[in-house]
C-alpha positions as CSV (number, residue, x, y, z in Angstrom):
1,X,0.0,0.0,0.0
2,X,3.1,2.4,1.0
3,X,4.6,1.3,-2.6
4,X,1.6,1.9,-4.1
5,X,0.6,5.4,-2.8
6,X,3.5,6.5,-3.1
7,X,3.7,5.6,-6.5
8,X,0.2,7.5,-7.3
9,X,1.5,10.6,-5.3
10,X,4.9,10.6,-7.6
11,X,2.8,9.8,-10.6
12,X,0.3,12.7,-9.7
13,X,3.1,15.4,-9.3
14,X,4.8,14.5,-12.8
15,X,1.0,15.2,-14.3
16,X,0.8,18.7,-12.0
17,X,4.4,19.4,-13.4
18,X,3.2,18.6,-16.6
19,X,0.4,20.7,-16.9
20,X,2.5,23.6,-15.1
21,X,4.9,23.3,-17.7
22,X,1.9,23.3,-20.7
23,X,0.2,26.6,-19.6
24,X,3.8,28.3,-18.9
25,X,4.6,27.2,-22.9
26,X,1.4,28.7,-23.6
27,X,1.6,31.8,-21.5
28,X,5.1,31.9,-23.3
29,X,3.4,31.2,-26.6
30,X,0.7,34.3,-25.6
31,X,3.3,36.9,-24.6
32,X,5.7,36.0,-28.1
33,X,2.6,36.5,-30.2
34,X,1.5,40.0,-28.2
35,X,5.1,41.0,-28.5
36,X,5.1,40.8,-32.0
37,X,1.9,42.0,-32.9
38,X,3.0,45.5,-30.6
39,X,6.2,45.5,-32.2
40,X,4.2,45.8,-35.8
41,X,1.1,47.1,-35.8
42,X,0.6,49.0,-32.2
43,X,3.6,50.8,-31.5
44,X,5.7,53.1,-33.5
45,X,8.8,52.2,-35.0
46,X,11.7,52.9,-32.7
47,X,14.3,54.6,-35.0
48,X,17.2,55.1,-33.0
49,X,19.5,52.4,-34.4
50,X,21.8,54.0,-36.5
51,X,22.9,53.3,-40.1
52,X,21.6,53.9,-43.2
53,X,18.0,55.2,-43.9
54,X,17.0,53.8,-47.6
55,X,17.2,50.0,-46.8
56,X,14.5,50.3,-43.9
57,X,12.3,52.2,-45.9
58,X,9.0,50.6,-48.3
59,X,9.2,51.4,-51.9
60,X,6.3,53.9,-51.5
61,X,8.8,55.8,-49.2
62,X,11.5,55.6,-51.3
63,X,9.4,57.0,-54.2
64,X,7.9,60.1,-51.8
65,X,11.8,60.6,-50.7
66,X,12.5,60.7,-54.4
67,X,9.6,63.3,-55.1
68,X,10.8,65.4,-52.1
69,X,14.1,65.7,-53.5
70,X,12.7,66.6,-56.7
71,X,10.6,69.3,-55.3
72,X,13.8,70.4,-53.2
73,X,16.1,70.6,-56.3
74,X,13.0,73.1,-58.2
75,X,12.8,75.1,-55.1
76,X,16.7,75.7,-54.5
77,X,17.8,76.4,-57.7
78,X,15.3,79.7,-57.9
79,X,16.7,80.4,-54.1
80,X,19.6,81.3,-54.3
81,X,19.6,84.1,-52.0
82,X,17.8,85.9,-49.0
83,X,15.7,87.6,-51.1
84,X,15.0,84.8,-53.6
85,X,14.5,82.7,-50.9
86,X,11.5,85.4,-49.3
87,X,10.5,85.1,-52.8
88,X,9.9,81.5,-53.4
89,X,8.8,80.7,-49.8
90,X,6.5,83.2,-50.0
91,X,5.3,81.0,-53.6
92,X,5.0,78.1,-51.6
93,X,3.2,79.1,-48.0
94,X,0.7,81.0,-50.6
95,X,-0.1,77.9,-52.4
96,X,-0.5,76.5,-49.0
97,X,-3.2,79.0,-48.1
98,X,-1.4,81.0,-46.1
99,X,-2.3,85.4,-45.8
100,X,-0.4,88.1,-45.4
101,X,-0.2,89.2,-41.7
102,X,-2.6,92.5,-41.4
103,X,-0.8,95.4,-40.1
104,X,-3.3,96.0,-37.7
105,X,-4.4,92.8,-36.6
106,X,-8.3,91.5,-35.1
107,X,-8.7,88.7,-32.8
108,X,-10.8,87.4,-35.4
109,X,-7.1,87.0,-37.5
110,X,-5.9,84.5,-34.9
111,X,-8.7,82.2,-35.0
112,X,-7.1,78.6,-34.4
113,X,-6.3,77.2,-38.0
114,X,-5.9,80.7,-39.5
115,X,-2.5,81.0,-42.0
116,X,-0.6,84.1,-42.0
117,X,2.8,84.9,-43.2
118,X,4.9,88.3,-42.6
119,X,8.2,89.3,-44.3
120,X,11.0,91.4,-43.5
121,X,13.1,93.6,-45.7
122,X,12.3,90.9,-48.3
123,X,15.0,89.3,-46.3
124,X,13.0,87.6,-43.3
125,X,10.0,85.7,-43.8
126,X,8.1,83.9,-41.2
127,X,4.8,81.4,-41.5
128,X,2.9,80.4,-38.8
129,X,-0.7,78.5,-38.0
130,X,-2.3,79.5,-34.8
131,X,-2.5,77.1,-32.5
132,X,-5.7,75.8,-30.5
133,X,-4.0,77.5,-27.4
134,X,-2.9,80.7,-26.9
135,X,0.4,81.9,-28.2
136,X,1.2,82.5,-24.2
137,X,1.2,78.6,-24.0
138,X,4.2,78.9,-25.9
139,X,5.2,78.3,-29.1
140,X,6.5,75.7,-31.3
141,X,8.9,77.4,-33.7
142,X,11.2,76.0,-36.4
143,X,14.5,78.5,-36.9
144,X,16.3,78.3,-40.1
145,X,18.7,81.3,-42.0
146,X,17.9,82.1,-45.7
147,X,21.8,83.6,-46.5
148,X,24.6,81.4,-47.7
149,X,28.5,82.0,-48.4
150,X,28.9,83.9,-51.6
151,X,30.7,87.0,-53.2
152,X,28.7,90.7,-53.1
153,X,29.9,93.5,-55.1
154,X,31.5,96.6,-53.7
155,X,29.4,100.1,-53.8
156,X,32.4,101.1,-56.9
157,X,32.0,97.8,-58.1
158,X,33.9,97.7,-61.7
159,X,37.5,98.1,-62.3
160,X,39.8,97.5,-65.1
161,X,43.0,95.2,-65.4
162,X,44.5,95.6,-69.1
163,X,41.1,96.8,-70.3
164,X,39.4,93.7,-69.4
165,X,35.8,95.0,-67.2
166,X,35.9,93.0,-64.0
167,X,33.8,93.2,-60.7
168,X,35.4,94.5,-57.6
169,X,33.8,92.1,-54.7
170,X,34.1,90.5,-51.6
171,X,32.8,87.6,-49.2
172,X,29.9,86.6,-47.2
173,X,30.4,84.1,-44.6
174,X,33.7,81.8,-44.5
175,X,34.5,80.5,-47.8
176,X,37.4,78.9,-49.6
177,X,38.3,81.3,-52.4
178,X,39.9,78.9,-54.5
179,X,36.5,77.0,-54.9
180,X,35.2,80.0,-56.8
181,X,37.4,80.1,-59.6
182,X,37.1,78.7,-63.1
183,X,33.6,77.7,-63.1
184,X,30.2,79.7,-64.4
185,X,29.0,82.7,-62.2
186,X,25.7,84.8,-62.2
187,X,24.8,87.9,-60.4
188,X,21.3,88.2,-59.2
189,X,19.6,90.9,-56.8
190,X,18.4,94.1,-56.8
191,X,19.5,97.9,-57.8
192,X,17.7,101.0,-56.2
193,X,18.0,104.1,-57.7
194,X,18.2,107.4,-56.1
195,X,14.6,108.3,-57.1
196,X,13.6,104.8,-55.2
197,X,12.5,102.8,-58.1
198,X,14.1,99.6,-57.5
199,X,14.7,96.7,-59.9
200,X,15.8,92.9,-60.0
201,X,19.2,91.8,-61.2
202,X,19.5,88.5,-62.9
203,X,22.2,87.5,-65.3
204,X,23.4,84.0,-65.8
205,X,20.4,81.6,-66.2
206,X,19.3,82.3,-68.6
207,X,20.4,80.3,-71.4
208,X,20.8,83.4,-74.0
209,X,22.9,85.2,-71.0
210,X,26.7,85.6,-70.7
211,X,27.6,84.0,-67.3
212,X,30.7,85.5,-64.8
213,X,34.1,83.4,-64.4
214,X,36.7,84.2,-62.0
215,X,39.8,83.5,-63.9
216,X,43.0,80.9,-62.8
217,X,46.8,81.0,-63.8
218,X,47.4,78.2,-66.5
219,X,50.0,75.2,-64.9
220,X,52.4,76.9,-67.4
221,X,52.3,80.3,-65.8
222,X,52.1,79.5,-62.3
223,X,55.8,78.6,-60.9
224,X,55.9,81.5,-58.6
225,X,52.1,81.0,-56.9
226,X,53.0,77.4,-55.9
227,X,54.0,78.3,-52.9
228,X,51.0,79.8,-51.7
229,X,49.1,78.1,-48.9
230,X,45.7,76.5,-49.4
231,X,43.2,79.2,-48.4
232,X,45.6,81.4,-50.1
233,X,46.0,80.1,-53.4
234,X,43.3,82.1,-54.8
235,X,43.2,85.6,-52.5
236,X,40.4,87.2,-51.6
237,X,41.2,90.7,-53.6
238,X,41.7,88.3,-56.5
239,X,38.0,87.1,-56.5
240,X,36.7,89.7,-59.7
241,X,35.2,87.7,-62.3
242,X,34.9,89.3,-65.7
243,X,31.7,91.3,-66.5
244,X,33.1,92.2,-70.5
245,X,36.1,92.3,-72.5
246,X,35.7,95.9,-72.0
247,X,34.2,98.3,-70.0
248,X,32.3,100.2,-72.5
249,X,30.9,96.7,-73.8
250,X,30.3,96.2,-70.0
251,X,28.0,99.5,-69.8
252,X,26.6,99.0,-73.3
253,X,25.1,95.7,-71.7
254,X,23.8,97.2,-68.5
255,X,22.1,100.5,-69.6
256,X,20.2,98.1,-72.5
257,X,19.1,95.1,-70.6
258,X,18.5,97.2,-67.3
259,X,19.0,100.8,-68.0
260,X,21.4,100.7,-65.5
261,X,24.4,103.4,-64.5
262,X,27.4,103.0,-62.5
263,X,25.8,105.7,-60.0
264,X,22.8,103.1,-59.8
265,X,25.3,100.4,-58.6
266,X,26.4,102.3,-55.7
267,X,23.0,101.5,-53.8
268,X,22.8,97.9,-55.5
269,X,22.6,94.7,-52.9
270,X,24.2,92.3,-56.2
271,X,24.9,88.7,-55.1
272,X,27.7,86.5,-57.7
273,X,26.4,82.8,-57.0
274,X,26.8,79.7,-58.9
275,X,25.0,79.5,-62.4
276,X,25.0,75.9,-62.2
277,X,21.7,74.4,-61.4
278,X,21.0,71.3,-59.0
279,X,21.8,68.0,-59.9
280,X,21.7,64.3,-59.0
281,X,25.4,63.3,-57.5
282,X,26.0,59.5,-57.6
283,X,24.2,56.6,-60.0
284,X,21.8,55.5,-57.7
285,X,20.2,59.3,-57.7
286,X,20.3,59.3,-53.8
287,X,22.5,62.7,-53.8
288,X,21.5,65.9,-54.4
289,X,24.1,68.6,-55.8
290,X,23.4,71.9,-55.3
291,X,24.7,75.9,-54.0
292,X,23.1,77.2,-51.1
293,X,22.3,74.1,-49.0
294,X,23.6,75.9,-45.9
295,X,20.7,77.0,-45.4
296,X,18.3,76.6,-47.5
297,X,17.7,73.1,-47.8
298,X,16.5,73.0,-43.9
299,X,14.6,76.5,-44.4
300,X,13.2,74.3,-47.3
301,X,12.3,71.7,-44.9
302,X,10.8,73.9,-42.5
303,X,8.4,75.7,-45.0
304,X,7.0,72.6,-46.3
305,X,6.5,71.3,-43.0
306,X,4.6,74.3,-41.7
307,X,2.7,74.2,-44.6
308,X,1.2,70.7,-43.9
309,X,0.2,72.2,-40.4
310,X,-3.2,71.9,-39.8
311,X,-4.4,73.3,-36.7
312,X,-1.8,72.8,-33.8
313,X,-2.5,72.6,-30.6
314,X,0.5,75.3,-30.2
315,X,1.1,77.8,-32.8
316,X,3.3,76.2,-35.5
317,X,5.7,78.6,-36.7
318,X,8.6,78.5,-39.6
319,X,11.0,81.3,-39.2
320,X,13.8,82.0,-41.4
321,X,16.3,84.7,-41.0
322,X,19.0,86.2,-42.8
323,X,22.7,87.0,-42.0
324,X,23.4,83.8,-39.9
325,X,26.8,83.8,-41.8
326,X,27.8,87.3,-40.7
327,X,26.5,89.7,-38.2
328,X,23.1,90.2,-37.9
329,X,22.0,93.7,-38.6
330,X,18.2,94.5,-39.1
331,X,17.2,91.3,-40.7
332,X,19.4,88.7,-38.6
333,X,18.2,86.9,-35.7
334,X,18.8,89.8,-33.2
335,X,16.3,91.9,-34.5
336,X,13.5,93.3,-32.4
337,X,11.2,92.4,-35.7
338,X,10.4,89.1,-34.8
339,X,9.7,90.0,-30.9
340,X,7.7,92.6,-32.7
341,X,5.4,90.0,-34.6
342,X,4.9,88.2,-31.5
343,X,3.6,90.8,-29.6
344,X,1.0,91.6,-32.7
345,X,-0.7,87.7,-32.2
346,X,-0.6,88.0,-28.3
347,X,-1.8,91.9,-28.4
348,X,-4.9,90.4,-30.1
349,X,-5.8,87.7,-28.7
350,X,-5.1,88.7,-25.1
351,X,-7.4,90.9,-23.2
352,X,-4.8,93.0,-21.7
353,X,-1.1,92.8,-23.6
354,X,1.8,93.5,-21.5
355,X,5.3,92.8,-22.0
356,X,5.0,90.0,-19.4
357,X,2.8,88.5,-21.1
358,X,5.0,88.3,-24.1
359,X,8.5,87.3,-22.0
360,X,6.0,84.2,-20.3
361,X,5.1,83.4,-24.1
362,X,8.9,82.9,-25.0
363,X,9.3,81.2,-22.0
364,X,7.0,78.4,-22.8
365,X,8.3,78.3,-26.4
366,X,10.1,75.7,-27.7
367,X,12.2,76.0,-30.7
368,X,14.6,74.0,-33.5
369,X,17.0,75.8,-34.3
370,X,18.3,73.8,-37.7
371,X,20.9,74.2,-40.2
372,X,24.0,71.9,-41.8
373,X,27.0,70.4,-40.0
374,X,29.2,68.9,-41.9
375,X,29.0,65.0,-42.6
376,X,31.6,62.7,-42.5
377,X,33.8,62.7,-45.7
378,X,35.0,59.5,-47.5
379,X,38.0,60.6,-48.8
380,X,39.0,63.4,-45.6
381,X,37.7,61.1,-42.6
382,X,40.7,62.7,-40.6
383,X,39.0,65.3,-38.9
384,X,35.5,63.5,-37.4
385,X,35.2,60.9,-35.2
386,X,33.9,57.9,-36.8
387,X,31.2,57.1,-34.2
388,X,30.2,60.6,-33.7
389,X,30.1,62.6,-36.5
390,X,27.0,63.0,-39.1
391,X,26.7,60.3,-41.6
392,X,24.9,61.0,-45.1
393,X,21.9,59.1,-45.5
394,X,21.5,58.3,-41.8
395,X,19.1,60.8,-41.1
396,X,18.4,64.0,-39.0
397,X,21.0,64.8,-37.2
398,X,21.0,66.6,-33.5
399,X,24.0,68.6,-33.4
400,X,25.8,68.8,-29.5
401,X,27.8,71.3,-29.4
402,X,30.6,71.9,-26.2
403,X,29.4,72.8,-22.9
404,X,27.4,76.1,-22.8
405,X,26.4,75.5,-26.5
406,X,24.1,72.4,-25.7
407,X,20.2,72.1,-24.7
408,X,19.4,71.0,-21.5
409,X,19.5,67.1,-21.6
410,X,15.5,67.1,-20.3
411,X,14.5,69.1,-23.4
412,X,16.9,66.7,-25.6
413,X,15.4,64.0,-24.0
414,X,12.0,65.1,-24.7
415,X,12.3,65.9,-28.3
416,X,14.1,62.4,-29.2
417,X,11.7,60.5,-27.4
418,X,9.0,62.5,-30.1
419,X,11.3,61.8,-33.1
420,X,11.5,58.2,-32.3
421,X,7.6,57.9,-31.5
422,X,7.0,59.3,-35.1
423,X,9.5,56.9,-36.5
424,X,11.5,59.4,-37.6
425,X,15.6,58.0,-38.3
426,X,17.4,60.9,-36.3
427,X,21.5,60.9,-35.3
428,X,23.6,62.9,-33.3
429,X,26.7,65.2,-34.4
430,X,29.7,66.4,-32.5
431,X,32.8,68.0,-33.4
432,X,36.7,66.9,-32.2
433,X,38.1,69.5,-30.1
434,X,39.4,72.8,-31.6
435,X,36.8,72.1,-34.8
436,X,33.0,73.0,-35.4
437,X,31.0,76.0,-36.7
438,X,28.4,78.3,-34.6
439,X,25.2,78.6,-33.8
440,X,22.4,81.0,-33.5
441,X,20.2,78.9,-30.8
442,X,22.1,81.5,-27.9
443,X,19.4,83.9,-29.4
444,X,16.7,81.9,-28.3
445,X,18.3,80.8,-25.6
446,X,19.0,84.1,-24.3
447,X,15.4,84.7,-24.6
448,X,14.6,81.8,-22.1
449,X,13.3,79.3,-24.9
450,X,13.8,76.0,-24.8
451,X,16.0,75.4,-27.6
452,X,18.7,72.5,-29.9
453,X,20.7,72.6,-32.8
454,X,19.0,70.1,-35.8
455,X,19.7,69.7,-39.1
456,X,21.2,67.7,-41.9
457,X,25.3,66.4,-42.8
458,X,26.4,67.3,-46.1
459,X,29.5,67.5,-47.6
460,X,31.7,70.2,-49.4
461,X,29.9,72.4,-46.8
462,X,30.6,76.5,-47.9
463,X,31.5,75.6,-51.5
464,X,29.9,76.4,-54.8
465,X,28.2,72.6,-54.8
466,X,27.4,71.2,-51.6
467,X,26.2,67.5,-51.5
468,X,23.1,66.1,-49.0
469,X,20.9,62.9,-49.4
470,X,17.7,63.4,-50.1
471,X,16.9,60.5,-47.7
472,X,18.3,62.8,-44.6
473,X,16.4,65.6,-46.1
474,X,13.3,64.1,-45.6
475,X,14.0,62.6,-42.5
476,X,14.3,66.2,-41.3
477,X,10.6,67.6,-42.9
478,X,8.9,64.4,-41.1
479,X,10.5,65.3,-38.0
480,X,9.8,69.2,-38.4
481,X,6.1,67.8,-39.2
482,X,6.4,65.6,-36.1
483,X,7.2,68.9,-33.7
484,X,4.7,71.0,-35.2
485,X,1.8,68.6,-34.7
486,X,2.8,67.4,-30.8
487,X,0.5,67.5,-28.2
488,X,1.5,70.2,-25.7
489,X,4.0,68.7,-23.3
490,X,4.5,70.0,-19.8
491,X,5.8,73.2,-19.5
492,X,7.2,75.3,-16.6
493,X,4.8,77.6,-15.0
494,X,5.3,81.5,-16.0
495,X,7.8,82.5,-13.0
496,X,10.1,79.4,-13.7
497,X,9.6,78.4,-10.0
């Protein structure tokens, strides 16, 4: 009886383990299956693995990347300054059904939904959507700068040499002068006369036009420049590209095309930019070619984006500037025009304005500040650092500069957690010590926004051609699109305590 009971007690605990061990493979079986199902149809994609972009995505997405670029390559070969820039964002936010900002504006204007846009200069343009909340809430604001290295003529602009006509210039931003040489130049912009009649400049595209060309000593000639070293092979008094064989020929041109003097190009803001237009780098198409991606491709970005704002919960705005590559002046990013246009939404929509108001409205802002780093080169890898520096085609990239030029790590944390959510492929850029460009996120900084430093790599940054991929470009416009539509996150109260 002892055998046998304790047989049916042993034989009764293998069934109990038994049956333990079926419903844990089951429960197993259960959570595997929910897992999977979450990780593809319930949650977002996570995209914070790096590595390139185009593998991971669907052929539908790399067709809309490909559409993108070609929409990007239309728009930046007509932009190719501040004031073609204003001009073809203002094209584009129009289409969109966007108004221009009243000068005295109604608190019916700022109706959530409503579409306004306001320039400044022609220089500045900002476009915004107002928000479900009001603009004291805060802000969500995209930064961008419409300027790019290039060569301006001097108020005396044309000189002789051997009684060739050339153009007296000089440079805007940090460029390599030896870039600039030997290839086909235009000069775009605008002359105001005395009387204040003012016409645009634009000689170059078109194909019946004589382009600008800075010329270069032949190898034959050129023993005794050898020497000189790299950002001084060319010098920056030697950047004059020819205008005529002669000077009368030169005038001739001017007075009949634009019934232009030399007196009238004393007061002339002229531009000499590339004449080439943007082109496909690479045989896979993923590249685009172009002048003026620093900054214009993320301004670009940023307009679209805004566009495809509905009605926020905060006030979406897209804000480009001018002069990021020099100092600022009454267009850059330290004007009081923008304060200025900030006031004018929260002057009608609040019952009693004050400056307060306004300082608690920046406060509660939140801005990206974007524009290009520079991504790491194939054939220079010396400088980066080959697990943190930008990578073409890996995405948006957050840039982290040194300490003091960094957002707080709770605000960093907040906006990577929302590019990830909307399955947007982001990355991170920093510099080696003693290398690395600037920034104009102090400004809003300074102003006590919340603010970091996005954008996109490219390469041959500050040349005649830089090089992005259209993959990263697009990357960026989801993410922009991503920030826009948000739902407010928590916010400090108005005193910061």
């Amino acid at each position: 009886r002892v055998a046998t009971h304790g047989s049916d007690y042993h034989s009764g605990a293998r069934a109990r383990r038994a049956r333990r061990w079926g419903e844990g493979i089951e429960m197993t079986n259960r959570i595997a299956l929910l897992a999977l199902v979450l990780s593809t149809v319930a949650l977002p994609v996570r995209a914070q693995d790096p590595g390139p972009v185009w593998p991971k995505l669907s052929s539908g997405q790399q067709a809309e990347v490909m559409r993108f670029g070609d929409d990007f390559k239309l728009f930046i070969g007509q932009a190719k300054s501040e004031m073609t820039f204003v001009r073809e964002a203002t094209k584009l936010v129009e289409a969109g059904g966007f108004k221009r900002w009243p000068s005295a504006p109604t608190k019916n204007d700022v109706r959530p939904g409503s579409r306004w846009y306001a320039v400044n200069r022609d220089r500045t343009i900002v476009a915004f959507v107002i928000g479900t909340e009001p603009l004291s809430a805060g802000a969500r604001i995209v930064n961008t700068h419409n300027d790019s290295v290039r060569l301006e003529t001097r108020p005396r602009p044309l000189r002789d040499s051997f009684d060739i006509s050339l153009i007296d210039t000089s440079t805007h931003g940090g460029l390599k002068n030896y870039q600039w040489v030997n290839r086909p130049l235009a000069i775009i912009g605008r002359v105001t006369r005395a009387d204040g009649t003012a016409l645009a400049i634009d000689i170059g595209h078109d194909p019946a036009d004589g382009v600008l060309m800075i010329a270069d000593l032949a190898p034959h000639v050129d023993q005794d420049f050898r020497e000189r070293r790299n950002r001084d092979v060319i010098q920056t008094e030697e950047l004059d590209p020819i205008l005529a064989l002669t000077r009368e020929a030169a005038l001739k041109a001017l007075k009949d095309k634009y019934n232009v003097t030399p007196d009238d190009l004393v007061t002339a803001d002229l531009q000499i930019v590339p004449a080439q237009m943007p082109v496909d780098v690479g045989l896979d198409h993923q590249l685009v070619g172009a002048y003026g991606h620093d900054d214009r491709s993320n301004g670009f970005a940023a307009f679209r984006a805004v566009v495809d704002a509905r009605t926020p919960a905060k006030t979406a705005i897209a804000y480009g500037v001018n002069n990021e590559e020099v100092d600022s002046w009454s267009t850059g990013v330290e004007s009081e025009w923008f304060r200025t246009l900030l006031a004018e939404i929260l002057a009608a929509q609040e019952p009693a304005y004050s400056d307060l108001v306004l300082r608690h409205a920046l406060r509660n802002s939140q801005v990206l500040v974007s524009d290009c780093t520079t991504a790491l080169d194939p054939v220079f890898p010396q400088p980066y650092m080959a697990s943190g520096s930008a990578r073409l085609g890996w995405g948006m990239v957050f840039k982290v500069y040194g300490a003091g030029r960094r957002a707080d790590g709770e605000y960093f944390a907040q906006i990577r957690r929302l590019m990830s959510d909307a399955g947007v492929h982001w990355q991170t850029h920093s510099y080696k010590a003693g290398y690395g460009g600037g920034t104009i996120a102090q400004w809003f900084a300074n102003a006590d926004m919340e603010a970091i430093d996005v954008g996109i790599g490219i390469l041959s940054m500050h040349s005649p051609m830089d090089v992005s991929a259209k993959v990263d470009l697009w990357e960026l416009y989801r993410g922009f699109k991503a920030f826009y539509g948000a739902p407010p996150a928590a916010t400090p109260s108005p005193s910061g305590r």
